[in-house]
C-alpha positions as a printed Julia matrix, in Angstrom:
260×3 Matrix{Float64}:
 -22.81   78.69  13.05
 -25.89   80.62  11.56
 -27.92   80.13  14.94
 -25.01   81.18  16.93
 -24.73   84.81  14.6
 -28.51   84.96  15.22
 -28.64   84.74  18.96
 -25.75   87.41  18.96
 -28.01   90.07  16.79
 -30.82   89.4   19.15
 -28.69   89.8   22.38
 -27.06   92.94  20.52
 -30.74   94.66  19.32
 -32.93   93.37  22.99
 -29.73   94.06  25.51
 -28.41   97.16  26.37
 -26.07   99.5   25.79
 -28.5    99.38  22.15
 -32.09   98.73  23.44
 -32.8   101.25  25.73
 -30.98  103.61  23.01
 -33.74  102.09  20.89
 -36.55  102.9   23.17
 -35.05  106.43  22.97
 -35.04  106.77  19.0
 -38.33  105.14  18.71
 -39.79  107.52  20.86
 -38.11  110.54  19.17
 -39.63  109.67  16.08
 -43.25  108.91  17.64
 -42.69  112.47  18.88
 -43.26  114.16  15.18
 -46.75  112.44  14.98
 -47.76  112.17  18.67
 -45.5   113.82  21.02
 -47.42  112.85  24.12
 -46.43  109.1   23.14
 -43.45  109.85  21.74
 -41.6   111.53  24.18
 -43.15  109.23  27.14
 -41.44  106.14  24.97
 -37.91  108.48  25.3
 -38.43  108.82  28.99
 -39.1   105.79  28.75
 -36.0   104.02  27.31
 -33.8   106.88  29.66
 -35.36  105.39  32.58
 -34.66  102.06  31.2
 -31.15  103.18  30.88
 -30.5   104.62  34.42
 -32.05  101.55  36.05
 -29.67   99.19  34.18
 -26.69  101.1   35.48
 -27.84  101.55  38.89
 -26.31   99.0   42.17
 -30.27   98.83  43.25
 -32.26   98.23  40.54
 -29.51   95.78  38.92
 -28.97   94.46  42.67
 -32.62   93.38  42.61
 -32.11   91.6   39.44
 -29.06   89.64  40.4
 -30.53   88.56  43.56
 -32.68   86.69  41.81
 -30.3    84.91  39.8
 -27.43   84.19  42.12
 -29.28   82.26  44.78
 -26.99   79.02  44.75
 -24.91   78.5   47.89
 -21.41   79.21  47.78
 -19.51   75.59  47.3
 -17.8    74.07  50.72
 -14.87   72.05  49.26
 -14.37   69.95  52.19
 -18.33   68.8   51.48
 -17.85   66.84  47.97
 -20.53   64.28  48.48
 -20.07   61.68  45.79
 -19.18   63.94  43.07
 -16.26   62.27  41.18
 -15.39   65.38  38.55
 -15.2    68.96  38.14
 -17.08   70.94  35.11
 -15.77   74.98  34.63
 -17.74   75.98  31.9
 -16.2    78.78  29.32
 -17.29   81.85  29.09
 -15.44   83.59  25.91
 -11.86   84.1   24.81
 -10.11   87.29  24.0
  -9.69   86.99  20.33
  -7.09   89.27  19.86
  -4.26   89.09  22.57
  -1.29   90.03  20.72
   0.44   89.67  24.53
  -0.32   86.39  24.63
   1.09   85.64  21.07
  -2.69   85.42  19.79
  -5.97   84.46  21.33
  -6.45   83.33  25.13
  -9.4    83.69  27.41
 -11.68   86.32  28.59
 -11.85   87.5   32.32
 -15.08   85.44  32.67
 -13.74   82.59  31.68
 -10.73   83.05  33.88
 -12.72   83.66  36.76
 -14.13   80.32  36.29
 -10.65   78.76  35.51
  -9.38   80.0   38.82
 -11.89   78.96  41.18
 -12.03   75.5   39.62
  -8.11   75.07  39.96
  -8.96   76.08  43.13
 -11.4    73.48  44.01
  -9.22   70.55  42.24
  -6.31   71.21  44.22
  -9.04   71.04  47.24
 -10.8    68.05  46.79
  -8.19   66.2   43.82
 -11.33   65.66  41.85
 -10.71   65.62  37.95
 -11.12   68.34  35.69
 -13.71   68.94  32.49
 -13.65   72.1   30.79
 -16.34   72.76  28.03
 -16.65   74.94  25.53
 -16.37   76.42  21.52
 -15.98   74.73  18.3
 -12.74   75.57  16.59
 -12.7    77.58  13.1
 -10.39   78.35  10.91
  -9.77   81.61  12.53
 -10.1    80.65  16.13
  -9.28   77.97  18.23
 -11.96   76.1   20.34
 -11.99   78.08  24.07
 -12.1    74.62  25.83
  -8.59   74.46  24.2
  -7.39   77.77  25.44
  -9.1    76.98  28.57
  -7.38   73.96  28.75
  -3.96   75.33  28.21
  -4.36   78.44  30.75
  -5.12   75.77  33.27
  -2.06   73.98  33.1
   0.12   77.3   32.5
  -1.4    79.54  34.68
  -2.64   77.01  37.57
  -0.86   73.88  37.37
  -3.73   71.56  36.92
  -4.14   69.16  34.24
  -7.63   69.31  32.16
  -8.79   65.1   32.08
 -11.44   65.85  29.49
 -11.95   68.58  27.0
 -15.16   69.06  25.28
 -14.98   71.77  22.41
 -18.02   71.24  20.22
 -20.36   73.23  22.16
 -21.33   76.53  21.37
 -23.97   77.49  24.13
 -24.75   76.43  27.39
 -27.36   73.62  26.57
 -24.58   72.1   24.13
 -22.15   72.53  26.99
 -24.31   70.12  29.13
 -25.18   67.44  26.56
 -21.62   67.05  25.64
 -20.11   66.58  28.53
 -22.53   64.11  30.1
 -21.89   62.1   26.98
 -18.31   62.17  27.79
 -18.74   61.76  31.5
 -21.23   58.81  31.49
 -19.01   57.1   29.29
 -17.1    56.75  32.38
 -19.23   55.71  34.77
 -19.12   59.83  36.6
 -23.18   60.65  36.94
 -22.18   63.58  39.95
 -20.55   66.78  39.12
 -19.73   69.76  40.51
 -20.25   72.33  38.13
 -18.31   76.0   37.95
 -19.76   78.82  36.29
 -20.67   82.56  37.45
 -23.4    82.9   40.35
 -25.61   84.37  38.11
 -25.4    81.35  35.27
 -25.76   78.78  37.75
 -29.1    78.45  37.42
 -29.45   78.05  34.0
 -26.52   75.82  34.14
 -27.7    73.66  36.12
 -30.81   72.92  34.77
 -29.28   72.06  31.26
 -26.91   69.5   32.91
 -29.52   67.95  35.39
 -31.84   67.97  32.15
 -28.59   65.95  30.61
 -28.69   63.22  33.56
 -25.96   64.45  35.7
 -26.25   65.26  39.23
 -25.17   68.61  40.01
 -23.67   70.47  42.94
 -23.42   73.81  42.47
 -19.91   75.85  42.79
 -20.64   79.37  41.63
 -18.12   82.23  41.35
 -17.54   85.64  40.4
 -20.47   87.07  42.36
 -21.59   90.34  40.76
 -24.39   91.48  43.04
 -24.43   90.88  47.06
 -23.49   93.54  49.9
 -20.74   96.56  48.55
 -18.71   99.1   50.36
 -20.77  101.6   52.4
 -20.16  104.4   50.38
 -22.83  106.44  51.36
 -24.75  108.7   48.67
 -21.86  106.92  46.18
 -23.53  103.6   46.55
 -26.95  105.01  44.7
 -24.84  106.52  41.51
 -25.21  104.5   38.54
 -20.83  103.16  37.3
 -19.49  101.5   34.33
 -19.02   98.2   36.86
 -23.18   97.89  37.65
 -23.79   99.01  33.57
 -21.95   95.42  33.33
 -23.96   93.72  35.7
 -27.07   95.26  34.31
 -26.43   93.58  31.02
 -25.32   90.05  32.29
 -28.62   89.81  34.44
 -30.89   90.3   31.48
 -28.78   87.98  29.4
 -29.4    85.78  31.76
 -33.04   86.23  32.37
 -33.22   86.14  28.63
 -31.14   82.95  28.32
 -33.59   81.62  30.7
 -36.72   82.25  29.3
 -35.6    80.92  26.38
 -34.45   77.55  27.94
 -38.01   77.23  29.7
 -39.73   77.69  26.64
 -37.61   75.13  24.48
 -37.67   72.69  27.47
 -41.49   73.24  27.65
 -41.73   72.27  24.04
 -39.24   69.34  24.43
 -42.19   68.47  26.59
 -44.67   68.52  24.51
 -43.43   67.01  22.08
 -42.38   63.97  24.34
 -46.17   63.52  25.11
């Protein structure tokens, strides 16, 4: 679990609401020596800021990310299973009578319900190792489905613990059965990393992506330009993803290498 309580200090320090804040102090302190620097590193990090809360700047970035086509359900192909992939659980849910999942992760769990009740295909949901204090999200994910949706999970794989674990253990589980097609269910803006773990796994992989975060708003005139707590979200899920993917280039690049 070490690696996993590394990635989230990194993600915590290099992702907002904390970096640009970061910018901000650093440059207050440059300030006492060199206040030309220093206060252009403040600006700086409030610039930073502004941007990552505003619907164009964090519109731009998303665009960029959710570029897979939006799933047709009566188009399958040969895909013989669906793969929703989890994206957290609410640890403490005292409504629920404990833990349950996150919104992300029952954004996925709806669409896919949606799509197995569509095309009957079979149902994979991936993710979390349990501890002693929590139990594995595919599990939770796994029970919300059949509560709250009235589909029955076939497989549940709950060892991973990030995406790229996500993909190699459920193509292990999958190509034990013969199933080398998916279609794979995650948010528009994960897809691509997503996909590139599981087609870097073996599987085939046609894209289903949901919960679209960027894409055309209300015209609400001069309202539409003002940063809100909804696009401050979106900021910070597009540069986790552009940092998720960096770091997946560079580790496949070196899986690369090393194969030579």
């Amino acid at each position: 679990m070490y690696p996993y309580v590394l990635n989230r200090i990194v993600e915590v320090v290099f992702l907002p609401p904390l970096f640009p804040v970061l910018w901000i102090a650093i440059g207050l302190i440059l300030a006492h020596a060199w206040p030309r620097l220093g206060h252009a590193v403040a600006w700086a990090g409030v610039a930073l800021a502004v941007a990552l809360m505003t619907p164009f700047s964090v519109g731009t970035l998303l665009a960029t990310l959710e570029t897979a086509p939006v799933f047709d359900p009566t188009q399958p192909g040969d895909a013989r299973a669906i793969v929703i992939l989890g994206g957290g659980r609410r640890a403490y849910a005292p409504d629920f009578g404990g833990e349950t999942v996150n919104r992300l992760t029952l954004e996925r769990l709806r669409y896919g319900a949606h799509l197995a009740k569509l095309t009957g295909l079979p149902v994979l949901v991936s993710g979390g190792v349990a501890t002693e204090e929590n139990t594995a999200e595919a599990q939770l994910m796994e029970l919300a489905l059949a509560q709250d949706f009235d589909v029955a999970a076939r497989w549940v794989e709950d060892q991973s613990v990030n995406t790229g674990e996500n993909a190699k253990f459920s193509a292990v589980m999958l190509k034990r059965e013969g199933i080398e097609h998916i279609v794979l269910v995650t948010h528009a803006a994960h897809m691509s990393r997503a996909q590139a773990y599981f087609e870097a796994a073996g599987l085939k992989v046609t894209p289903a992506p949901t919960g679209f975060l960027g894409g055309p708003g209300p015209d609400d005139g001069l309202l539409a330009w003002l940063p809100t707590q909804n696009t401050a979200y979106a900021g910070w899920y597009a540069l986790h993803e552009w940092a998720g993917l960096l770091q997946q280039r560079l580790s496949l690049f070196n899986a690369s290498r090393v194969g030579r």
